[in-house]
Structure formats: structure tokens, C-alpha cells
C-alpha positions, 0 to 999 in steps of 0.5 A: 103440123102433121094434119094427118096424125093429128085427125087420127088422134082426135078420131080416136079419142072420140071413139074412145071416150064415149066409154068413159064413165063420169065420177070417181076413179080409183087407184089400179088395184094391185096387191103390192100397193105399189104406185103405178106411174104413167108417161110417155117419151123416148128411151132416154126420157124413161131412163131419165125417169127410172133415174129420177123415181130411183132417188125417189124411192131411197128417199121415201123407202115406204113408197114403190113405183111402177112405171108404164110407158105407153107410146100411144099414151091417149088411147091407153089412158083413155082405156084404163079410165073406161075400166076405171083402173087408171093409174095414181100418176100420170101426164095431162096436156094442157088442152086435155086439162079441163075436159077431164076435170071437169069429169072428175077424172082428177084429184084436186091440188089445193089441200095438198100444196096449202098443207105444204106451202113452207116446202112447196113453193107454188109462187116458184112456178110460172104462174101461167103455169099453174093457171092453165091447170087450175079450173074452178079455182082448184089445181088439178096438175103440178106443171111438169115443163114447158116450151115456147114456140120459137125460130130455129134457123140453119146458120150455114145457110144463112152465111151462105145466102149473105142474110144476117141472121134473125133478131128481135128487129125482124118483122113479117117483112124482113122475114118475108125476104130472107126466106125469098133469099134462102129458097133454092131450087138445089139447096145444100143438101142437093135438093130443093131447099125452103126458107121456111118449114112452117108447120101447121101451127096457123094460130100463131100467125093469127096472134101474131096479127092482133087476131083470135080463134075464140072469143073470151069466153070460149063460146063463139069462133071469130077465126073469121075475123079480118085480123084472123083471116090475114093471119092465115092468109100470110101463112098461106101465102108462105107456100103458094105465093111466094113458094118460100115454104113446102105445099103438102105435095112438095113436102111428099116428095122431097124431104123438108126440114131444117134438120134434113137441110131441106129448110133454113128456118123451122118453127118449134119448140124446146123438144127439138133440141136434143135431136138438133144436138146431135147434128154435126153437118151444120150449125144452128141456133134459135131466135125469137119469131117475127113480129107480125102487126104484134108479137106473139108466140105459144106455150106448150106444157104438160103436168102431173095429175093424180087420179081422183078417188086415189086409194094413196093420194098422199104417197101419190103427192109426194111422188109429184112434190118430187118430180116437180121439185128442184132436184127433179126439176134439174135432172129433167133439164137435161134431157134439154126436151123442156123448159123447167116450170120453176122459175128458180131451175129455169134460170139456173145452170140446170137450164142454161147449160153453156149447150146448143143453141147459143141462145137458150135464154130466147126459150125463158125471154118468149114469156114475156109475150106468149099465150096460150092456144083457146083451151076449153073443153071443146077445143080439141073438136073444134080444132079438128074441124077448123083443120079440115076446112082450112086444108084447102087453103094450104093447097091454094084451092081456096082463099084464107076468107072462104076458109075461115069462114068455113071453120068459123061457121062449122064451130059456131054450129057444134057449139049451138049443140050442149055439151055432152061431155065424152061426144066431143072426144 
């Protein structure tokens, strides 16, 4: 999954952060009082948003909103903290949670949604929700959406190979055979087409294996663990024994991706839905992943945090009240970039529309089995290093053992040193 970019954004946090000061951050001084409001997105995300703070507005005329959109959302967020001028609401991602509430970055959650608890229903949400963004027994950010991970698959292709398509009967196995069935060497699109465009999400393959990255408690990598190792073996194997999915030099020189018809399967999650909406050369759906020694898949989910030492916490969480709301809740379901995080709006028409994929409810159903990647305050490092000891198992030069044990002994060492909070960002 994109190794390039995700090492540059990691490079640029580390450079970023060691500016961060640690204590109390206070509201963007401005002399309309307004709120300021950060996110990222696509134009219709933001439209969708203006929208949303519009009602908000007439519903609350003594509060105004100012939005900032930042394509490089990290970086900008990261820099008006470093001036100590952030703004009062904005996006955390779930691996980013607990790195800055612990430096006291956030406002905490608790006096607010206890004072509103007769109109603020947090047992709504889904409780691994608010449980990944909660840190010493405070919630630090109101879940705006979630994803699982899920198959997408193209449904002319596999009419075309004579492959059923994927149920909840496949295994690695039958997965293994249809994507045998569905590699050409001149695929519909003209070019080489793949059975599966896997990414780079190795850790699924680990769960799905009965294997782990991270111990318990966060303070050891047992990526190197038998159960781990066979997990990113398969994955290897994917593209260099079986040549079922791209090598990184295949994938350079030709296109790959279900959407560009140059794979039959893709493993995503729910953001790839409005882009597959508008495909019209081909049908396609989405299914549960293959079960491996377990089943398994991952939840991806961002919040609403507020700045800590905000000069108006209260219009700032009535602002995220609303958001994450019903109301709001339904209108940001139709974007279709997300799952709504209150299990009354996901189980709705706001979310099960009738609209591409047919199978919806697989998104809802991944619940029952899925986890979330190692998130602690060194993750994003050790990620970073993992990474760059396991590119050479991609490429084949080294087996999924000599990799693993590469990145379990280059996390095991970082994680001897103590922390010292914005070096490992």
C-alpha cells in the first residue's frame, strides 16, 4: 500500500514534530471568534461538509465556522500546533490518537458526553469505536467513520474465467485458484491482468494466520514469529511464486487495479466506493476476505478531536455533537466514503442505500471479526522500520523468515531506547 508515500510521510512527521511543544494548546486567535474547523478530503467531501456546518449554524446562530482544508493535513496540523495556534476542531486518525494525547495535545471527552448523555447516546456508537480513542480512561475523539477492510472483486472477469464468485466458503486456498484462474497475460483491458492487487497491507495476512505484529502490551515485535512469518510468506508468495498478484516492477510498468481492469480482486476499504460508483465498463461488488488459519480483517476510522486549552470548548462540542450526530451522521453517508460510527445510522437507509456494491452489509458483517492494526504511541515508527526491512521480501531477494526477523530486531532495538515523545514522529 503506496511504501513510497507512506515513508515521506513518516519522514515528515519526524521533522515536523520534534518542534512540537509539550502542554496546553489554545484556540487560533481570531477576532471574529469564530471556530476554526480543519479536515481533509476531495471537493465533494468539503461540500458535503459546508453543507453540514451550514445547518449547524442555523441551528446554533451564536456560533460560526471557518473551514480549513489542508491537502497535506499532517504537515499543516503539525505546524500550527508547533506555533501553538491549532485549530478548535479537527481530524485525528486512529494511529495518531494516542501520540497526541498523551501530549496533551487533546481536550478530554468525558465531562462533556456525561453532561449530555440523555441527548448524547455514546453506547450508539460502536464500542471499538470509542475504545481506540480513549487513553487513560478519558475519550479524546468522537469517531467520525469507519471502514473495514474488504474484497472488491471485478464480477465480468469472473464470469468470463467461469470462477463463482467469493463467499464467505473461501479460504486461502480457494482464493489462491481463482486468482491462478483469473491472471492473463492479455486481460480485458488488453494488458496483463492480475487475480489479485493486494496492496501493501501485510498485517492482514499476519491476522489472518493466527499471528501478531506486537505483543500485548505493546513493548516487544513478534512479527518474527512462526504464525507472523507464514502470514507475510503468503503475501509474498502472492507475487513471486505464484505471479497472481504485481511485483513492484510490474506494477511500474503497466497499470494495475481493479478499476483499471488490470486486477480481478483488490483489497480496500469503504473509501473506494465512490470512485468504483462511477465505473460503467464493468460490474463489481465486494465480498468478505479469505479466511486464512482464522478470519480476520481491520478497522480503519478517524474522529473529532478538540484542541486542549480551547478558548470555546463548549460551542466547540456542540460542533461535534452535531457532526457525529444522526443528522450529520446520515448526510456524511452519502458521500458512500464511510461507514457511519453510530450503529443506528449504519443500520439505516442513510447507509444501506439500495447502491453499488450489492453487498453493502459485508462492510457492517466485517465487525464481527475485525481488530485493529498495533496502535501505541511508537507505531507509526516501528511501522516505518518494519516497512523498509520487508521491501526486499516483495521483491523476492529475501525470504518472509530473514525479513521478519529484520524488522523484529530493528523495533525490538528502538523500543530499548525511552521514549522521548516527538523523536519517534
Amino acid at each position: 500500500m503506496r511504501f513510497k508515500s507512506r515513508h515521506f510521510i513518516f519522514f515528515i512527521l519526524l521533522m515536523i514534530a520534534v518542534v512540537i511543544p509539550v502542554g496546553n494548546y489554545g484556540c487560533q486567535r481570531n477576532t471574529s471568534d469564530h471556530l476554526k474547523y480543519m479536515q481533509w478530503g476531495d471537493p465533494k467531501e468539503v461540500e458535503i461538509t459546508r453543507a453540514l456546518l451550514k445547518e449547524f449554524e442555523k441551528q446554533n446562530p451564536d456560533v460560526k465556522v471557518d473551514i480549513i482544508h489542508a491537502t497535506d493535513y499532517q504537515t499543516k496540523l503539525n505546524t500550527m500546533l508547533a506555533g501553538g495556534t491549532p485549530p478548535d476542531v479537527f481530524y485525528v486518525n486512529a494511529n495518531d490518537l494516542l501520540y497526541y494525547a498523551e501530549k496533551g495535545v487533546l481536550l478530554g471527552l468525558n465531562t462533556y458526553i456525561e453532561k449530555d448523555r440523555k441527548e448524547f447516546d455514546i453506547g450508539d456508537f460502536y464500542p471499538q469505536l470509542i475504545k481506540v480513542f480513549s487513553y487513560n480512561g478519558d475519550v479524546y475523539g468522537i469517531p467520525k467513520g469507519f471502514t473495514t477492510a474488504v474484497l472488491y472483486y471485478n464480477k465480468d472477469m469472473f464470469d468470463a474465467a467461469g470462477v463463482p464468485y467469493p463467499d464467505e466458503t473461501w479460504d486461502w486456498n480457494k482464493f489462491l485458484e481463482a486468482s491462478k484462474k483469473l491472471t492473463k497475460e492479455k486481460g480485458m483491458a488488453g494488458f496483463r491482468q492480475f487475480g489479485i492487487d493486494p496492496g501493501f497491507e501485510y498485517p492482514l495476512f499476519i491476522f489472518q494466520n493466527g499471528g501478531r505484529v506486537m505483543n500485548d502490551d505493546r513493548t516487544r515485535c513478534i512479527i518474527d514469529e512462526p504464525a507472523s512469518v507464514e502470514g507475510v510468506q503468503f503475501a509474498s508468495d502472492l507475487r513471486n511464486k505464484y505471479h497472481v498478484a504485481p511485483t513492484a516492477v510490474e506494477a511500474a510498468d503497466s497499470p494495475v487495479g481493479l478499476e483499471v481492469r488490470g486486477a480481478a480482486m483488490a483489497i480496500g476499504g469503504r473509501w473506494l466506493v465512490p470512485r468504483f460508483r462511477r465505473i460503467t465498463k464493468f460490474k463489481w461488488d465486494v465480498a468478505h476476505l479469505p479466511r486464512g488459519k482464522e478470519r480476520s480483517t481491520v478497522i480503519y476510522t478517524v474522529c473529532y478531536s478538540i484542541a486542549s486549552g480551547c478558548k470555546q470548548p463548549e460551542k466547540a462540542w456542540r460542533l461535534i455533537k452535531f457532526l457525529t450526530g444522526p443528522e450529520g451522521q446520515a448526510m456524511q453517508s452519502r458521500l458512500g466514503l464511510e461507514i457511519p460510527s453510530r450503529k443506528s445510522v449504519a443500520e439505516s437507509d442513510a447507509f444501506l442505500d439500495g447502491q453499488a456494491p450489492e453487498h453493502t452489509r459485508v462492510f457492517l458483517d466485517a465487525m464481527e471479526y475485525a481488530g485493529f492494526l498495533p496502535y501505541f504511541n511508537r507505531y507509526p515508527e516501528a511501522r516505518s522500520k518494519m516497512d523498509n526491512r520487508l521491501e526486499q521480501v516483495w521483491t523476492g531477494k529475501k525470504t518472509a523468515e530473514q525479513g521478519c526477523k529484520d524488522a523484529a530486531d530493528a523495533v525490538n532495538e528502538m523500543l530499548k531506547e525511552p521514549f522521548q515523545g516527538t523523536k519517534d514522529r
